[in-house]
MIDO-123010 format. One record per residue: residue in three letters; y, z, x of N, C-alpha, C in turn. Coordinates in steps of 0.2 Angstrom, whole numbers, plus 5000, padded with zeros to 4 digits. Example, Ala and Ser with C-alpha at 12.3 -4.5 7.8 and 13.67 -1.06 7.14 Angstrom:
BEGIN
resn,nc2,nc3,nc1,cac2,cac3,cac1,cc2,cc3,cc1
ALA,4972,5039,5066,4978,5039,5062,4984,5039,5066 .
SER,4989,5035,5064,4995,5036,5068,5000,5039,5064 .
! end
This chain:
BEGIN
resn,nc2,nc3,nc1,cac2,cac3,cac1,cc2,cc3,cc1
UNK,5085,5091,5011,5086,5090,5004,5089,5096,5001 .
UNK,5094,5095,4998,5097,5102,4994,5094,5104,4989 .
UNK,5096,5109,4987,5090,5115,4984,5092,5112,4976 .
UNK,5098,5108,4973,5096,5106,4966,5093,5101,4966 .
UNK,5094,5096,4972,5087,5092,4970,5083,5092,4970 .
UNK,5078,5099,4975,5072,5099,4975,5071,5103,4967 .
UNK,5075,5105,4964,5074,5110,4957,5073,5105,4952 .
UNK,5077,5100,4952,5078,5095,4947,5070,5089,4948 .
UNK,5069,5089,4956,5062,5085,4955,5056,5090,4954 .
UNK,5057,5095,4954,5051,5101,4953,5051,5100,4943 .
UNK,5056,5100,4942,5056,5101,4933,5055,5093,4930 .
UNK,5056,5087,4935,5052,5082,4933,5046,5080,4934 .
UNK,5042,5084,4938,5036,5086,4940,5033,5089,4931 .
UNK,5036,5093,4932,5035,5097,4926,5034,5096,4921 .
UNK,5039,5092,4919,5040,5091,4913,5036,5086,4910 .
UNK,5033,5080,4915,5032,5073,4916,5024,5076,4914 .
UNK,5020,5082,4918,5015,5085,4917,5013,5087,4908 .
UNK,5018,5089,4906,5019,5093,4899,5017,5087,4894 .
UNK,5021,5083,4895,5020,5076,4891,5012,5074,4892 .
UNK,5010,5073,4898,5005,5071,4899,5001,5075,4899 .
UNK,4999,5080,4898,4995,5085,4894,4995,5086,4890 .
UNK,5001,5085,4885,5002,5086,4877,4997,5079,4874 .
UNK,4999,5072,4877,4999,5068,4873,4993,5063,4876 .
UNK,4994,5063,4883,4986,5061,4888,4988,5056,4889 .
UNK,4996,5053,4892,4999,5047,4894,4999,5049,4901 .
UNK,5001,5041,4906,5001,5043,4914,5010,5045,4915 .
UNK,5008,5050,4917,5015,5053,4919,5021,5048,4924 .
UNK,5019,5043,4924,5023,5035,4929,5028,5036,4921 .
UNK,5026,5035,4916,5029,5035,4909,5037,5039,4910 .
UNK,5035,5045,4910,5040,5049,4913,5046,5050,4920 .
UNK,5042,5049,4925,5044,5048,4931,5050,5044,4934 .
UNK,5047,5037,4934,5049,5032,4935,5056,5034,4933 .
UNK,5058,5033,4924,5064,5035,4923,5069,5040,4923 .
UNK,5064,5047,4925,5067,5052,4928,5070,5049,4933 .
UNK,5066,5048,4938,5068,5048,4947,5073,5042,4946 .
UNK,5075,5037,4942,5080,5033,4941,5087,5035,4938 .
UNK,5086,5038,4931,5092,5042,4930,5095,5048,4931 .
UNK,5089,5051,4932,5091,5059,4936,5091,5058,4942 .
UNK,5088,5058,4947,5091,5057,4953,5093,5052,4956 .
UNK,5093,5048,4954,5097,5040,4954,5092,5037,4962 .
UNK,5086,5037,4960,5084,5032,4965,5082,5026,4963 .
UNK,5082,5018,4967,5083,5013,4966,5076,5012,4962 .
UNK,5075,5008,4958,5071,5005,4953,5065,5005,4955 .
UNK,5063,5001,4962,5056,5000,4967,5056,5007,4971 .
UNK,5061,5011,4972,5058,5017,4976,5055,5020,4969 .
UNK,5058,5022,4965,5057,5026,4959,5051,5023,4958 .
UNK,5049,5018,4957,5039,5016,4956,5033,5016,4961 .
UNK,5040,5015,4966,5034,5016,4973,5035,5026,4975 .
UNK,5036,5027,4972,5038,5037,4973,5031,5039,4968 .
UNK,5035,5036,4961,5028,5037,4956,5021,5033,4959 .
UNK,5022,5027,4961,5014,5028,4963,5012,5033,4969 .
UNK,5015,5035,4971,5013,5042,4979,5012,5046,4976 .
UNK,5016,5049,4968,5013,5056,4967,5005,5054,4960 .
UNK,5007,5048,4961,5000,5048,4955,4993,5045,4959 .
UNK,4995,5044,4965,4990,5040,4970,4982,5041,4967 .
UNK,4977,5046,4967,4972,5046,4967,4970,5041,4962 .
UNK,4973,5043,4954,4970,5037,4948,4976,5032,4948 .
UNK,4980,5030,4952,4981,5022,4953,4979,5019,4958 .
UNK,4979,5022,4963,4976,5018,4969,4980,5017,4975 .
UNK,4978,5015,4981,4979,5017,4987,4984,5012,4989 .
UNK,4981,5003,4987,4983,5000,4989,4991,4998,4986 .
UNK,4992,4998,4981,4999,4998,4980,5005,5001,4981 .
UNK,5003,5008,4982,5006,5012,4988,5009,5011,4995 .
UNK,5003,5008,4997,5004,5006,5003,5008,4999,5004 .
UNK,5007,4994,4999,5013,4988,4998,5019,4991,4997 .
UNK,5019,4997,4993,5028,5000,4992,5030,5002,4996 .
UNK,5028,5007,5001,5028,5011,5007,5031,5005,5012 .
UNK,5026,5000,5013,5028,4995,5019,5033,4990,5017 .
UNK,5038,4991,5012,5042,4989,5010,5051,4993,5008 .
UNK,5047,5000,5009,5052,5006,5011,5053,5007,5005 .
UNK,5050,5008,5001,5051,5009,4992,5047,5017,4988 .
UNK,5046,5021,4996,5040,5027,4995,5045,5032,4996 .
UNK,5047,5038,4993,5051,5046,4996,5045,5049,4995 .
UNK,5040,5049,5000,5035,5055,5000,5038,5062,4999 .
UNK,5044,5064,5003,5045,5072,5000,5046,5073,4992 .
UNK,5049,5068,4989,5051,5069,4982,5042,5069,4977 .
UNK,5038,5063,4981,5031,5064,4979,5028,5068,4978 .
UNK,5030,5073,4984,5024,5079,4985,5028,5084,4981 .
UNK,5036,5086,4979,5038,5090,4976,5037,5088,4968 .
UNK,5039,5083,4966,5036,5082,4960,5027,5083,4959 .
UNK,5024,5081,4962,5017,5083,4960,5015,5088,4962 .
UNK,5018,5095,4963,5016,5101,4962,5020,5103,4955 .
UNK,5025,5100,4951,5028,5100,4945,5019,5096,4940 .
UNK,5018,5091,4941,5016,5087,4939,5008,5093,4935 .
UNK,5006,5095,4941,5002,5099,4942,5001,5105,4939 .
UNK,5007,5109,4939,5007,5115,4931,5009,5112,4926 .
UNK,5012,5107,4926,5015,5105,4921,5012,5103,4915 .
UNK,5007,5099,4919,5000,5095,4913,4995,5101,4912 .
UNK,4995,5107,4916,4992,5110,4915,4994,5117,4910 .
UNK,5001,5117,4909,5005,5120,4904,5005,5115,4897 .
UNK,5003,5108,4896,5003,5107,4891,4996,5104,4888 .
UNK,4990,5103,4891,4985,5102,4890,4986,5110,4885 .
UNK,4985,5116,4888,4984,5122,4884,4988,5120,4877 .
UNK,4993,5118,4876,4999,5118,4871,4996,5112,4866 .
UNK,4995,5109,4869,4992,5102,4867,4986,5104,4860 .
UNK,4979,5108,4863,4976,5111,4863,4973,5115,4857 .
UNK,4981,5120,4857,4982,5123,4850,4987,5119,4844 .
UNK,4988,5114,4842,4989,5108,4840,4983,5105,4836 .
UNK,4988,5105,4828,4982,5102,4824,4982,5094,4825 .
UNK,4977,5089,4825,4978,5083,4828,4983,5078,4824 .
UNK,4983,5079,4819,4989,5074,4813,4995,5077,4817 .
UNK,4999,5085,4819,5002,5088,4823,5004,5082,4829 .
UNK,4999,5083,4834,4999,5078,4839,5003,5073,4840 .
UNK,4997,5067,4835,4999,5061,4834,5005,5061,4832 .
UNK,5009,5065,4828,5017,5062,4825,5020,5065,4832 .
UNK,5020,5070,4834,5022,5072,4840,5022,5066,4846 .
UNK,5019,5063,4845,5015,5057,4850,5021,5050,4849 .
UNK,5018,5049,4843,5023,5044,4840,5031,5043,4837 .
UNK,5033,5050,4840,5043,5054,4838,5042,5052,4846 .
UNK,5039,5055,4851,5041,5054,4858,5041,5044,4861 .
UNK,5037,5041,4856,5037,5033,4860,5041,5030,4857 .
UNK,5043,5030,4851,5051,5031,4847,5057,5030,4850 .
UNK,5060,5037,4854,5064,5039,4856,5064,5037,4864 .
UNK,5060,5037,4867,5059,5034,4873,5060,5025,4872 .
UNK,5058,5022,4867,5058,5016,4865,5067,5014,4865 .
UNK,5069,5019,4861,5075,5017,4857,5081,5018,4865 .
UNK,5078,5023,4869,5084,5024,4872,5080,5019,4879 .
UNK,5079,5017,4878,5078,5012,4883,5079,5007,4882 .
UNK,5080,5002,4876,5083,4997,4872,5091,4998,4872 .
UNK,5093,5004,4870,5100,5006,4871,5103,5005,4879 .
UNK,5101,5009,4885,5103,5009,4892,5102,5000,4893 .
UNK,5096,4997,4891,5096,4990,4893,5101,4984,4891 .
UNK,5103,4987,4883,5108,4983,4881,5116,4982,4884 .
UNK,5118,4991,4885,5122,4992,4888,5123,4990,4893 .
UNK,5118,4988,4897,5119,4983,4904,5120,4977,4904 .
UNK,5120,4975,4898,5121,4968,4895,5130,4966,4900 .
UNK,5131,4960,4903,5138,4959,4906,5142,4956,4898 .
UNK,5146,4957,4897,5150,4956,4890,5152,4947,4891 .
UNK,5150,4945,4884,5153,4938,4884,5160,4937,4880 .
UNK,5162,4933,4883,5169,4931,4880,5170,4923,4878 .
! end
């Protein structure tokens, strides 16, 4: 694996951690459409990759469906969840010192914006009619 990609899944680790400790959502939120736009993996890998690094509180058995259907990059799993891992632990602190009215708009500016560009990338897909 060359060294930007494992840089760029260490900072999706990361980053994916920071959200999740700021705002206490499951880092799949994040993930998923990292590992699809940023590193451009397919749709079911990219859900079967985030359930491997979220494995303990999602569960075993869905993994193992992904996996037996080739949908798993374990090495991309294991390097994003040591991101995952300082990440939410750099943002639980940050979170923390944060008045909670703070938060919440900080919460609700991020599902917004994630909303809006995910309507956008969708629509974009749209095949054009004529």
């Amino acid at each position: 694996m060359a060294y930007e990609t494992c840089m760029l899944l260490l900072f999706v680790g990361l980053g994916s951690g920071i959200v999740s400790g700021i705002f206490g959502i499951g880092g799949g939120v994040i993930i998923v459409p990292a590992l699809v736009y940023l590193v451009g993996l397919p749709q079911h890998t990219a859900i079967g990759t985030s359930l491997a690094i979220l494995l303990p509180p999602v569960g075993l058995a869905a993994v193992i469906e992904f996996y037996r259907h080739g949908h798993v990059n374990l090495k991309f799993a294991l390097i994003v969840a040591i991101g995952l891992f300082l990440g939410a632990w750099i943002g639980a602190r940050f979170a923390n010192r944060l008045p909670g009215p703070h938060l919440r708009l900080a919460f609700g500016m991020f599902v917004i914006c994630l909303g809006i560009y995910v309507i956008y990338d969708a629509v974009k897909r749209f095949p054009a009619t004529q």
